[in-house]
CHARMM internal coordinates of N, CA and C (Angstrom, degrees):
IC EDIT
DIST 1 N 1 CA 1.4611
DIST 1 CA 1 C 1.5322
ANGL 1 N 1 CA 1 C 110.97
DIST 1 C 2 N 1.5328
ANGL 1 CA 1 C 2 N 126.40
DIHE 1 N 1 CA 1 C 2 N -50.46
DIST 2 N 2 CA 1.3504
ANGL 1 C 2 N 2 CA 108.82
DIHE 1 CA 1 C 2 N 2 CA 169.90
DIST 2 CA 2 C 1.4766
ANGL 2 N 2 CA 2 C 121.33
DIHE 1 C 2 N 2 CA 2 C -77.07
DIST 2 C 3 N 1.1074
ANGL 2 CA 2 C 3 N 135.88
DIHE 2 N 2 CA 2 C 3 N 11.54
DIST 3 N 3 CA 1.1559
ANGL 2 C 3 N 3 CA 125.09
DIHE 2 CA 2 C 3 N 3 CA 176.72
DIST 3 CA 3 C 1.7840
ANGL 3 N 3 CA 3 C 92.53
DIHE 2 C 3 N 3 CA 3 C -98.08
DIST 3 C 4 N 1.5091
ANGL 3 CA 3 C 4 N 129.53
DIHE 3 N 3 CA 3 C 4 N -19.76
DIST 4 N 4 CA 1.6516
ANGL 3 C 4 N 4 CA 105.85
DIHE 3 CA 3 C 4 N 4 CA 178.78
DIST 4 CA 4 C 1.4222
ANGL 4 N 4 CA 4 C 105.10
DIHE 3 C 4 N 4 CA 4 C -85.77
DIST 4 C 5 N 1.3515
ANGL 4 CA 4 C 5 N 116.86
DIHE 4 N 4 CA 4 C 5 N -7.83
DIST 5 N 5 CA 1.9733
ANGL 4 C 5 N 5 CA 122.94
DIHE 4 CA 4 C 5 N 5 CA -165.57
DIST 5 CA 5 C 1.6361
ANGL 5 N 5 CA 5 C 92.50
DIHE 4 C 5 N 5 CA 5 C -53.94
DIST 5 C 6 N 1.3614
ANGL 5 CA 5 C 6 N 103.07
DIHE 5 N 5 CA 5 C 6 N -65.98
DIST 6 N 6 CA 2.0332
ANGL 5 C 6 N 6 CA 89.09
DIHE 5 CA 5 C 6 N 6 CA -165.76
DIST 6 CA 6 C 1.2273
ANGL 6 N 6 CA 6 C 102.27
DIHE 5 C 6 N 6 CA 6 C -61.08
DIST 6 C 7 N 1.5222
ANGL 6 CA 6 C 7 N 163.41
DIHE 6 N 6 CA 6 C 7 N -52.46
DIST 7 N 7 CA 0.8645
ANGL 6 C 7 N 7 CA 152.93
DIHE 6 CA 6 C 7 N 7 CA 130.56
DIST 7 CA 7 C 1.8865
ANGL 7 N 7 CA 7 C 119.69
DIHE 6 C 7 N 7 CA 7 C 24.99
DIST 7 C 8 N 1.0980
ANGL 7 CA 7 C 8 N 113.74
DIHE 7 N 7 CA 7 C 8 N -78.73
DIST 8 N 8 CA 0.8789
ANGL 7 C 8 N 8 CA 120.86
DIHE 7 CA 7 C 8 N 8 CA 165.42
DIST 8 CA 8 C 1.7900
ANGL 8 N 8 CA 8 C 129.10
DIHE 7 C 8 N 8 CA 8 C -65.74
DIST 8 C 9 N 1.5230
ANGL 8 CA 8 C 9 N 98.19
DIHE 8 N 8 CA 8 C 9 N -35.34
DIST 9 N 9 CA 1.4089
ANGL 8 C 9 N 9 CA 97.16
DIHE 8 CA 8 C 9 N 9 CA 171.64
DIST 9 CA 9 C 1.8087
ANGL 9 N 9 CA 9 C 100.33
DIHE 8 C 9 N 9 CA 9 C -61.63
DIST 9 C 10 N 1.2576
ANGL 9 CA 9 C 10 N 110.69
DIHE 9 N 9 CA 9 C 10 N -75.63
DIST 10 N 10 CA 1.0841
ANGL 9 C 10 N 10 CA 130.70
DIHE 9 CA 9 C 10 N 10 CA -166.15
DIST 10 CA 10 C 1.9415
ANGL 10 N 10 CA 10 C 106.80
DIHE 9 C 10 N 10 CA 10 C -18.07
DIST 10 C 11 N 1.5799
ANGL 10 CA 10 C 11 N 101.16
DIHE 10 N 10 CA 10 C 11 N -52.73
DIST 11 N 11 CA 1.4555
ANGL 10 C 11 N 11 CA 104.40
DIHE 10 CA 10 C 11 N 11 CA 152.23
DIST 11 CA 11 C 1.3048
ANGL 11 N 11 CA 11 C 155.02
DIHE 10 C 11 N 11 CA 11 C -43.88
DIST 11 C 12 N 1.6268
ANGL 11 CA 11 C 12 N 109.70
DIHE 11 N 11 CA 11 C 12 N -54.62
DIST 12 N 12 CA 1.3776
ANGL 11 C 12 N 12 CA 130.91
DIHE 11 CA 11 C 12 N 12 CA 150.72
DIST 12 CA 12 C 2.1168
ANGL 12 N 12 CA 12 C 108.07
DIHE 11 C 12 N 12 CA 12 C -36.84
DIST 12 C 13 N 1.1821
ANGL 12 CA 12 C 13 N 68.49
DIHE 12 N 12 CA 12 C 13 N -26.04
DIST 13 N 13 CA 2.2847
ANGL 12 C 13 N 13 CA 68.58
DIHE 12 CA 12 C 13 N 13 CA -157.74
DIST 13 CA 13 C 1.7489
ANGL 13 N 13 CA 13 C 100.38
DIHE 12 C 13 N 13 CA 13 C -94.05
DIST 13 C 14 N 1.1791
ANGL 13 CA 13 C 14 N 111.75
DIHE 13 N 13 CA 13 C 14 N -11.20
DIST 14 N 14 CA 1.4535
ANGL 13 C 14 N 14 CA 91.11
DIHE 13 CA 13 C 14 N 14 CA -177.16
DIST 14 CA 14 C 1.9035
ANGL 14 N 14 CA 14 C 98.78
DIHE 13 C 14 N 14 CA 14 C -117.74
DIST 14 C 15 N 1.7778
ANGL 14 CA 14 C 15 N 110.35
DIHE 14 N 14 CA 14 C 15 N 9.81
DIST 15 N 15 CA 1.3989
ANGL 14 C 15 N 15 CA 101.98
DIHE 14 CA 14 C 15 N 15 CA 149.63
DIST 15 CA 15 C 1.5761
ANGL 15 N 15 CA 15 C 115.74
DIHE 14 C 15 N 15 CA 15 C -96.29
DIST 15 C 16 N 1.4252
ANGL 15 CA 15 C 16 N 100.70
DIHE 15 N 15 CA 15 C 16 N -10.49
DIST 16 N 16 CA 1.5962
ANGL 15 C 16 N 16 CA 81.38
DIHE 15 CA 15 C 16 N 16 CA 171.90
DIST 16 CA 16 C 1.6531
ANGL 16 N 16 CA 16 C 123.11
DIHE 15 C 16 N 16 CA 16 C -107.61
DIST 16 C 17 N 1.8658
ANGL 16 CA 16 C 17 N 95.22
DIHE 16 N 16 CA 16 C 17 N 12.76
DIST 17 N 17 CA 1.7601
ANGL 16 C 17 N 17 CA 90.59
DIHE 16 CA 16 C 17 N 17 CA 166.21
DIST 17 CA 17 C 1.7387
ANGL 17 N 17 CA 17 C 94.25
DIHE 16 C 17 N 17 CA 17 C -75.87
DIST 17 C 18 N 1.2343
ANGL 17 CA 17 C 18 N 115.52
DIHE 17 N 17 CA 17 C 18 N -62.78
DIST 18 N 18 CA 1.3440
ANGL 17 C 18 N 18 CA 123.89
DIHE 17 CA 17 C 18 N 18 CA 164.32
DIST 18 CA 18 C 1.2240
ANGL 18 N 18 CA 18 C 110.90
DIHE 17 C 18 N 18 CA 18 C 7.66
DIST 18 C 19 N 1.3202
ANGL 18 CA 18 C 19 N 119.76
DIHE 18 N 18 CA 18 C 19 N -88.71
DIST 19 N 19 CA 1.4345
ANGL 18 C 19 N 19 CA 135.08
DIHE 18 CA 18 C 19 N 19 CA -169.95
DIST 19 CA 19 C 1.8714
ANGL 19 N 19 CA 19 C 120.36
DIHE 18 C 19 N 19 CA 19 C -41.98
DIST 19 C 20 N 1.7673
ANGL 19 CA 19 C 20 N 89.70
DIHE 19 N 19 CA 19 C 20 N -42.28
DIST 20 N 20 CA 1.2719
ANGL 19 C 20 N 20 CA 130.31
DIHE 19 CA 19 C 20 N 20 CA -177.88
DIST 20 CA 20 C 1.7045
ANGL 20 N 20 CA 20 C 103.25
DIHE 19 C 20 N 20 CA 20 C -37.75
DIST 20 C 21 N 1.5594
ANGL 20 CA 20 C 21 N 90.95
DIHE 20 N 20 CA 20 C 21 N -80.07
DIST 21 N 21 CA 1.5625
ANGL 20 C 21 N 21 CA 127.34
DIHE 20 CA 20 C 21 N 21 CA 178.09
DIST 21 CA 21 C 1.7765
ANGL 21 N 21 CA 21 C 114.92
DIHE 20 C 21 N 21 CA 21 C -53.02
DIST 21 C 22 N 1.4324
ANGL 21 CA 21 C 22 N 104.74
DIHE 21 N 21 CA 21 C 22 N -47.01
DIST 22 N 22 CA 1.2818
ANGL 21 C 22 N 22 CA 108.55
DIHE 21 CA 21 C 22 N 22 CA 145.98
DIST 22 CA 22 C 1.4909
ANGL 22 N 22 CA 22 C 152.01
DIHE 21 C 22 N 22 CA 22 C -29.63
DIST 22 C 23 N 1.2504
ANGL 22 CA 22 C 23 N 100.67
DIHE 22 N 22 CA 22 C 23 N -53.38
DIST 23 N 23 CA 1.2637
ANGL 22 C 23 N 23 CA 122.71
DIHE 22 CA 22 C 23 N 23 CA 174.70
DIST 23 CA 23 C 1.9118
ANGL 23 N 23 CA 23 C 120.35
DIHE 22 C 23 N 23 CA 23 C -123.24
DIST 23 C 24 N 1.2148
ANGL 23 CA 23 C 24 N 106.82
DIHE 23 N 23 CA 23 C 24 N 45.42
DIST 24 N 24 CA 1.2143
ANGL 23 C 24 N 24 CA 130.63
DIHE 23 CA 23 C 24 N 24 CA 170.89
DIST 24 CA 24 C 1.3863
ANGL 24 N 24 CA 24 C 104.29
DIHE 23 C 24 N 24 CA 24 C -63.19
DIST 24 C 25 N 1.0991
ANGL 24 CA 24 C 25 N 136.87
DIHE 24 N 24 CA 24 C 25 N -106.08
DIST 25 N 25 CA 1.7756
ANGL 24 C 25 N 25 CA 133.34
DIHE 24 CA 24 C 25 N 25 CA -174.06
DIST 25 CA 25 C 1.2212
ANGL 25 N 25 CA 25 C 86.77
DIHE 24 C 25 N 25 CA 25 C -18.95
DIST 25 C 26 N 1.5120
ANGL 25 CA 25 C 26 N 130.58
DIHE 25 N 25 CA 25 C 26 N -103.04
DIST 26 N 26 CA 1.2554
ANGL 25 C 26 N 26 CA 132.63
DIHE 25 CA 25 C 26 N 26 CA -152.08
DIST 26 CA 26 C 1.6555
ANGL 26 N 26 CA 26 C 107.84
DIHE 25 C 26 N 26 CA 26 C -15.20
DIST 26 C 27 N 1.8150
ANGL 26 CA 26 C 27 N 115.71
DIHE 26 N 26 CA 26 C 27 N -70.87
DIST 27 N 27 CA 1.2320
ANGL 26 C 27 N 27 CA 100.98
DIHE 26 CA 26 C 27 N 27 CA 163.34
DIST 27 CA 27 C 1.2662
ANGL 27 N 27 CA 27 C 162.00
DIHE 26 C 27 N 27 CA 27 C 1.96
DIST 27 C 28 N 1.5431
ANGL 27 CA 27 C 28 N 81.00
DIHE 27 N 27 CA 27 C 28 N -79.62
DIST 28 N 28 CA 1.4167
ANGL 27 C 28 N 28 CA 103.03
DIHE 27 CA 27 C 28 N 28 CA -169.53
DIST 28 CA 28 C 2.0990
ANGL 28 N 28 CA 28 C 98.15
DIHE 27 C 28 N 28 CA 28 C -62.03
DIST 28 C 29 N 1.7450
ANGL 28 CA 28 C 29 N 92.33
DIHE 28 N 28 CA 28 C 29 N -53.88
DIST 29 N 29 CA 1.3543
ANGL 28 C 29 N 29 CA 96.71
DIHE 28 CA 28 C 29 N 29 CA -167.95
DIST 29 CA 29 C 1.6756
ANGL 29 N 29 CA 29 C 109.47
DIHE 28 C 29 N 29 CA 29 C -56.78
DIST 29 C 30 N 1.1635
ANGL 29 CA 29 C 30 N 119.90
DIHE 29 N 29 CA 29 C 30 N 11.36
DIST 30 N 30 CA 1.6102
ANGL 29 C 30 N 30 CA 117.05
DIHE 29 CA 29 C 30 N 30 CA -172.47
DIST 30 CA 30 C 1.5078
ANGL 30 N 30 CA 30 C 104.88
DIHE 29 C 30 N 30 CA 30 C -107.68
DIST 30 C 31 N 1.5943
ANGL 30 CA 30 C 31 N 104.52
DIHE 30 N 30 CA 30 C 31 N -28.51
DIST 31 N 31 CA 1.7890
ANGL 30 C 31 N 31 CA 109.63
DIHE 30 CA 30 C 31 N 31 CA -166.73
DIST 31 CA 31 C 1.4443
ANGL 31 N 31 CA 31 C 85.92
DIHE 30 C 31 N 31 CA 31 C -80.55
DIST 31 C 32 N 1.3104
ANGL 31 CA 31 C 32 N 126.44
DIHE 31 N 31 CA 31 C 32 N -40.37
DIST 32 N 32 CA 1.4984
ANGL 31 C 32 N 32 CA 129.48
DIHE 31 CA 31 C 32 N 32 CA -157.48
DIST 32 CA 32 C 2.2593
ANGL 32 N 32 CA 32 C 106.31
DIHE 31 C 32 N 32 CA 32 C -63.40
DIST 32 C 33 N 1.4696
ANGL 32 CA 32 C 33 N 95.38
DIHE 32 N 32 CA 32 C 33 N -52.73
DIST 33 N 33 CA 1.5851
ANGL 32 C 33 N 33 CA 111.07
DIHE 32 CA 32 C 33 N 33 CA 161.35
DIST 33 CA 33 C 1.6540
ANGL 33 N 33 CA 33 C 109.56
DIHE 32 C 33 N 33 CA 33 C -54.41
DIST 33 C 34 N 1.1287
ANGL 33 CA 33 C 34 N 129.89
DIHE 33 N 33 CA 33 C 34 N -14.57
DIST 34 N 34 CA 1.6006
ANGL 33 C 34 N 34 CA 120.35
DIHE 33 CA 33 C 34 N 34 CA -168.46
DIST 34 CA 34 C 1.7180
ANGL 34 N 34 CA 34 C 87.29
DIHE 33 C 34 N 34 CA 34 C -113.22
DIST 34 C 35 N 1.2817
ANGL 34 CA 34 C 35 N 126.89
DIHE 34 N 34 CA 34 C 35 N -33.16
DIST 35 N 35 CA 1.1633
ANGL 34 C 35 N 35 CA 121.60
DIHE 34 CA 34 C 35 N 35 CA 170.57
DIST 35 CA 35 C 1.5963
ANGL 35 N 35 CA 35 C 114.00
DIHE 34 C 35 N 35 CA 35 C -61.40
DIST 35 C 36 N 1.2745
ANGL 35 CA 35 C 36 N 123.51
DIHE 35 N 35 CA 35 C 36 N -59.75
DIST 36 N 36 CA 1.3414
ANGL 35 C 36 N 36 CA 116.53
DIHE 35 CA 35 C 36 N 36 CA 176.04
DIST 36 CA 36 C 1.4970
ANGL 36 N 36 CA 36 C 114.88
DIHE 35 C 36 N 36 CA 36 C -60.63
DIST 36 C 37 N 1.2007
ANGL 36 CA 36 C 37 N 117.10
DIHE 36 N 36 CA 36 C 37 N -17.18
DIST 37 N 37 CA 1.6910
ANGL 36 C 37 N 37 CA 105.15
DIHE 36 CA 36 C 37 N 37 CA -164.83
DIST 37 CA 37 C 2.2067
ANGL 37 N 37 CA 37 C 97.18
DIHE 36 C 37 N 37 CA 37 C -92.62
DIST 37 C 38 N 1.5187
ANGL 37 CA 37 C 38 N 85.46
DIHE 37 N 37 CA 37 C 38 N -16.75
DIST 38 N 38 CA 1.4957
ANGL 37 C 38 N 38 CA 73.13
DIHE 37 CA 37 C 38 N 38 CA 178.66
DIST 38 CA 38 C 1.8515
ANGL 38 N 38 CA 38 C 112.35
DIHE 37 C 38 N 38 CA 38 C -95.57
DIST 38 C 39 N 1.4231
ANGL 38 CA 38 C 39 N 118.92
DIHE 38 N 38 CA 38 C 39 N -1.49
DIST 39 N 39 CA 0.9456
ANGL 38 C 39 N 39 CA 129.50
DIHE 38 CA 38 C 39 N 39 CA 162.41
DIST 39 CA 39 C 1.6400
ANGL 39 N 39 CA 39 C 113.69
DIHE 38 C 39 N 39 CA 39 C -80.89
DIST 39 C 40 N 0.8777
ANGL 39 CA 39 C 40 N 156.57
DIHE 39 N 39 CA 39 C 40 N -34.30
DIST 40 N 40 CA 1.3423
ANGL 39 C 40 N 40 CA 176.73
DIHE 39 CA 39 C 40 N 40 CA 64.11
DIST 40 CA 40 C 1.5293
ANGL 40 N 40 CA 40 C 106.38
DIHE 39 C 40 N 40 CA 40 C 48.73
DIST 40 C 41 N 1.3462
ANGL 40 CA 40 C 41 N 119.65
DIHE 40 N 40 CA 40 C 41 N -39.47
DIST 41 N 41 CA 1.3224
ANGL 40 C 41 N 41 CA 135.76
DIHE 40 CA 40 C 41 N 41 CA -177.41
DIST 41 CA 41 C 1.1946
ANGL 41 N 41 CA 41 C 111.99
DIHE 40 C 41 N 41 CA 41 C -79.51
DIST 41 C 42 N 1.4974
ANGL 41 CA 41 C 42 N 101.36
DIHE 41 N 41 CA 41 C 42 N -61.53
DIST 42 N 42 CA 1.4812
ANGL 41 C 42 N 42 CA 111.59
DIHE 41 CA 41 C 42 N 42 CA 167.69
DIST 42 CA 42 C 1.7555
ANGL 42 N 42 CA 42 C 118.19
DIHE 41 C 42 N 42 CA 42 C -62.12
DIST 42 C 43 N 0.6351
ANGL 42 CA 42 C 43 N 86.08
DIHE 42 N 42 CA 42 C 43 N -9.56
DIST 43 N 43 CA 1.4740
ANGL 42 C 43 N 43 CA 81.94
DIHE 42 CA 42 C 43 N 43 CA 176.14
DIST 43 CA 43 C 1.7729
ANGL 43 N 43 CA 43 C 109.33
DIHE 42 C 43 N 43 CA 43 C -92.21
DIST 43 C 44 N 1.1156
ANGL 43 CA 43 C 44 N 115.07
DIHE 43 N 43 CA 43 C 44 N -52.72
DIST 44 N 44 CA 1.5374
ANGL 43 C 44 N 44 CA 132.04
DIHE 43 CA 43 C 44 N 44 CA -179.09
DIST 44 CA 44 C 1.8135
ANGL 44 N 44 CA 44 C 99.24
DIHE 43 C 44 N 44 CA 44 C -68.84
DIST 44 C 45 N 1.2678
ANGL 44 CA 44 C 45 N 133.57
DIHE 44 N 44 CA 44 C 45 N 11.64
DIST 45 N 45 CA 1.4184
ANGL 44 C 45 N 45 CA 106.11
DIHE 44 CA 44 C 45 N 45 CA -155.82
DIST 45 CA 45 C 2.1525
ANGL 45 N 45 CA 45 C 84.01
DIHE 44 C 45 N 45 CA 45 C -147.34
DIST 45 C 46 N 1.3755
ANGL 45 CA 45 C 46 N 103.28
DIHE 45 N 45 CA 45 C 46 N -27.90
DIST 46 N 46 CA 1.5485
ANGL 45 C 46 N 46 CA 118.87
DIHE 45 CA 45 C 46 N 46 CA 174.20
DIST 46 CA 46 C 1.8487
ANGL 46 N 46 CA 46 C 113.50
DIHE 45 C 46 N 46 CA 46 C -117.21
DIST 46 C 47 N 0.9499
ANGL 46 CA 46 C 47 N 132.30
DIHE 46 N 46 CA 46 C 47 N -70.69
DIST 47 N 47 CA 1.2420
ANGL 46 C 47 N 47 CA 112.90
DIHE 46 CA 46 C 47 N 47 CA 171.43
DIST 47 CA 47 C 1.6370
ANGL 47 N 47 CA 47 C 132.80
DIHE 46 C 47 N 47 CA 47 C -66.70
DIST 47 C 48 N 1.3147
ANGL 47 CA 47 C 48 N 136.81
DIHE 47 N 47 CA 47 C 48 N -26.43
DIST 48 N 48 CA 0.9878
ANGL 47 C 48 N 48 CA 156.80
DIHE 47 CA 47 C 48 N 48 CA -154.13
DIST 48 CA 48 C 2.0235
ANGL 48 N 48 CA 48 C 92.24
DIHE 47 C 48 N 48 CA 48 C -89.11
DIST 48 C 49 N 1.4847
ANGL 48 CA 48 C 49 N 123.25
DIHE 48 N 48 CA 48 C 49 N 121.33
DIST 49 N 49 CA 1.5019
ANGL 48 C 49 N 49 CA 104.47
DIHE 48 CA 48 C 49 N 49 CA -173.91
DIST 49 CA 49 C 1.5085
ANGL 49 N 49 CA 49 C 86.23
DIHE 48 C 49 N 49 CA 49 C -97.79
DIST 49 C 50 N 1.7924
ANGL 49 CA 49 C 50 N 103.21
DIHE 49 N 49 CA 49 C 50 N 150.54
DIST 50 N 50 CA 1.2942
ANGL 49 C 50 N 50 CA 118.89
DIHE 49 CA 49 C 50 N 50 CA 171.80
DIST 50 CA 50 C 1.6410
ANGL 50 N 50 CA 50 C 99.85
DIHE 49 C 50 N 50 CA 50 C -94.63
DIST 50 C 51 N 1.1871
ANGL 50 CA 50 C 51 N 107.42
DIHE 50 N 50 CA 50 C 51 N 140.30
DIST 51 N 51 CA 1.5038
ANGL 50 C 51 N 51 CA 124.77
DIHE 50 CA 50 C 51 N 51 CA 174.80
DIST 51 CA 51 C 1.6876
ANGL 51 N 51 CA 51 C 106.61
DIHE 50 C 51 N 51 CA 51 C -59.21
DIST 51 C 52 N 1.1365
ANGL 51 CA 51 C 52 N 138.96
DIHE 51 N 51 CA 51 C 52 N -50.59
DIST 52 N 52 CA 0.9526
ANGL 51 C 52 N 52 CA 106.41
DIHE 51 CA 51 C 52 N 52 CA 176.47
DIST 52 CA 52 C 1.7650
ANGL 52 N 52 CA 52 C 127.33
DIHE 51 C 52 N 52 CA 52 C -83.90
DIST 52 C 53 N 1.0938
ANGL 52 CA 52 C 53 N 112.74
DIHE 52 N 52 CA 52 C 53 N 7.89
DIST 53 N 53 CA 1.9370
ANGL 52 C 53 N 53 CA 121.73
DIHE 52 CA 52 C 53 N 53 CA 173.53
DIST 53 CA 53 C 1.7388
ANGL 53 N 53 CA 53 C 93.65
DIHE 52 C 53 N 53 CA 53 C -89.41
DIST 53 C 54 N 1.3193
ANGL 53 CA 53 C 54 N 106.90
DIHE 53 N 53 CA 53 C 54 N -30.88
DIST 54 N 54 CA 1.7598
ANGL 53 C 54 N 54 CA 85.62
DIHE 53 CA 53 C 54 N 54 CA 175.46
DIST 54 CA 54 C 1.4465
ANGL 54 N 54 CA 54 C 118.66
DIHE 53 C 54 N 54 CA 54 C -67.68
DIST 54 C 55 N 1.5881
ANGL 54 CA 54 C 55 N 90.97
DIHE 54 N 54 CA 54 C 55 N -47.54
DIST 55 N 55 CA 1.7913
ANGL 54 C 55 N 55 CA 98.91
DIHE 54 CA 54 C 55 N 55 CA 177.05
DIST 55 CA 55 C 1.7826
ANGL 55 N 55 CA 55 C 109.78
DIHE 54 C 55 N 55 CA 55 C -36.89
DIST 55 C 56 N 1.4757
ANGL 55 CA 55 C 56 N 115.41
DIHE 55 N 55 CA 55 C 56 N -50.24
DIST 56 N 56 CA 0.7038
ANGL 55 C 56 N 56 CA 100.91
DIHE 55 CA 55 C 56 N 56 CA -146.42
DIST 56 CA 56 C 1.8115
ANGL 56 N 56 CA 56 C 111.67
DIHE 55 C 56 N 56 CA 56 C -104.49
DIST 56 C 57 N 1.3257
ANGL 56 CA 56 C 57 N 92.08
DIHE 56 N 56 CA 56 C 57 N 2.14
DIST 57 N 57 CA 1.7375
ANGL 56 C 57 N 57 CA 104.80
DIHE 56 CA 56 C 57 N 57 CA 157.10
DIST 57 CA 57 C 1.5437
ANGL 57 N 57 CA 57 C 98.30
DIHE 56 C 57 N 57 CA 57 C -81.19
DIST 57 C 58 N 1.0342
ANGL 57 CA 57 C 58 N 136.50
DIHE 57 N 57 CA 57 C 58 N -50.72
DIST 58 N 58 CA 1.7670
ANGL 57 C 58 N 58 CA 116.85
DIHE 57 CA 57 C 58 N 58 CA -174.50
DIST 58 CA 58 C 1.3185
ANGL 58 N 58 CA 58 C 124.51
DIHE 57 C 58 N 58 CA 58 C -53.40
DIST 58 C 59 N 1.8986
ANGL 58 CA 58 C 59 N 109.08
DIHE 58 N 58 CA 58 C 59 N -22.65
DIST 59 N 59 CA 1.5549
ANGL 58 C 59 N 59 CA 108.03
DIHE 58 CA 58 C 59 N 59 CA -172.51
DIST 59 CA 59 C 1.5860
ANGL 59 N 59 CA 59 C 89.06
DIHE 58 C 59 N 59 CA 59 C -94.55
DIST 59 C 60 N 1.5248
ANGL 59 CA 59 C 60 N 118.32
DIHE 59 N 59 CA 59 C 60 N -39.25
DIST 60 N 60 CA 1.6750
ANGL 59 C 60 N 60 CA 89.10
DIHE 59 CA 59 C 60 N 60 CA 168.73
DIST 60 CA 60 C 1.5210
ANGL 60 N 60 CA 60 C 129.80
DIHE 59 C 60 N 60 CA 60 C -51.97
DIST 60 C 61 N 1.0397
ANGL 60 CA 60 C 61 N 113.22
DIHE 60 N 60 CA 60 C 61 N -26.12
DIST 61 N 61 CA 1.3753
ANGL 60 C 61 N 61 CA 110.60
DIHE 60 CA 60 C 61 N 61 CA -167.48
DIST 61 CA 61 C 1.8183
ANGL 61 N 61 CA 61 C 101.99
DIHE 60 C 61 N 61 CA 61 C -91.57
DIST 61 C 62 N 0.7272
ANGL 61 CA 61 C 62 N 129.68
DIHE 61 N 61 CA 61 C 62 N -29.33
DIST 62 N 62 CA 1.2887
ANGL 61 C 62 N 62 CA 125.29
DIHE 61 CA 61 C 62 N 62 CA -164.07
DIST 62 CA 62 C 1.6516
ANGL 62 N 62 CA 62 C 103.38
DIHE 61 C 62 N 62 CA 62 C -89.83
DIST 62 C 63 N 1.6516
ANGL 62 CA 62 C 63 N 125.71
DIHE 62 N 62 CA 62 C 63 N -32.57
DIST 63 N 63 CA 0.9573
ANGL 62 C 63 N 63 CA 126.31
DIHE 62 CA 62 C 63 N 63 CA 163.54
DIST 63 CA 63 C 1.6762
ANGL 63 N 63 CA 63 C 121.02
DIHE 62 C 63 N 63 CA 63 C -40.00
DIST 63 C 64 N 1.3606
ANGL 63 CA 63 C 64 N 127.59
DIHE 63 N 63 CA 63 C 64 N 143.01
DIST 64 N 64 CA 0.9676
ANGL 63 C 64 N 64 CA 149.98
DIHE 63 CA 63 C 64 N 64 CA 152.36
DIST 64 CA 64 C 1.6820
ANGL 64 N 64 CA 64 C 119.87
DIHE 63 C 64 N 64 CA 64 C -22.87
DIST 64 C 65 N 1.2391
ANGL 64 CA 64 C 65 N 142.00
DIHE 64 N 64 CA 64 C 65 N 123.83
DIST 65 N 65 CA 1.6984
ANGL 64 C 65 N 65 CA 116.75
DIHE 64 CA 64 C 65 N 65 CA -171.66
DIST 65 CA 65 C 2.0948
ANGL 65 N 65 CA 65 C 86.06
DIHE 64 C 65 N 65 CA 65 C -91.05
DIST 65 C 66 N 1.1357
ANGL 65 CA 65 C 66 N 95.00
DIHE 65 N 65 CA 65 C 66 N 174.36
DIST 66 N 66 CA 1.2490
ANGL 65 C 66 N 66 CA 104.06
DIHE 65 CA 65 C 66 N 66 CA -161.51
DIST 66 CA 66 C 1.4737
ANGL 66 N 66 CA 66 C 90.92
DIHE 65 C 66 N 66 CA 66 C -103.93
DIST 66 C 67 N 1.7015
ANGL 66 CA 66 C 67 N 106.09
DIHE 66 N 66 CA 66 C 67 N 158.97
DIST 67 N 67 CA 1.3748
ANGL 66 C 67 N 67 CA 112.27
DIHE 66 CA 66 C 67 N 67 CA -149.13
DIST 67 CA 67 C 1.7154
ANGL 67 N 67 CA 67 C 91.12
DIHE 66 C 67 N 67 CA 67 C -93.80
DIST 67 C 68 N 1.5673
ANGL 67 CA 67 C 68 N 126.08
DIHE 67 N 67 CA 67 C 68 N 18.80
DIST 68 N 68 CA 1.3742
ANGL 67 C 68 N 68 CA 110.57
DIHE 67 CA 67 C 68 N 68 CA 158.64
DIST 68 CA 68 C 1.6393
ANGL 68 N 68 CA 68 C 145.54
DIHE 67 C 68 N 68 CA 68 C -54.66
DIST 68 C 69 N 1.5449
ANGL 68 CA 68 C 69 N 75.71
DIHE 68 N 68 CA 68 C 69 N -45.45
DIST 69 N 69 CA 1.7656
ANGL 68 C 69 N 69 CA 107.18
DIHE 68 CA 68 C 69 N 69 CA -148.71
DIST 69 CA 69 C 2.1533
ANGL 69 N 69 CA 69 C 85.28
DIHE 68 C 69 N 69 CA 69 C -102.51
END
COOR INIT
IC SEED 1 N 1 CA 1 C
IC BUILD
């Protein structure tokens, strides 16, 4: 049995460079869509202010500091 494994690996691997090389555009055009959607995210989730984190930076800030500190 280990002497057919590389054999068989060796197979497995040059249908899935195959496939690889094959389906290049598709690829590429899929990493490129996962790139924008995770840019897009980041953008909507870090720059973009949510209405209620403003609200609630103005009542921090406008509040009084407490007579601990």
């Amino acid at each position: 049995m280990l002497v057919v494994l590389p054999f068989l690996a060796g197979t497995l691997q040059r249908q899935f460079t195959r496939w690889i090389t094959g389906n290049y555009k598709l690829l590429t055009r899929f990493s490129g869509a996962i790139l924008v959607f995770i840019a897009v995210f980041g953008i909507v989730t870090e720059v973009l202010p949510i209405s209620s984190e403003c609200e609630n930076d103005d009542y921090r800030h406008s509040t009084k500091p407490s007579s601990g500190m």
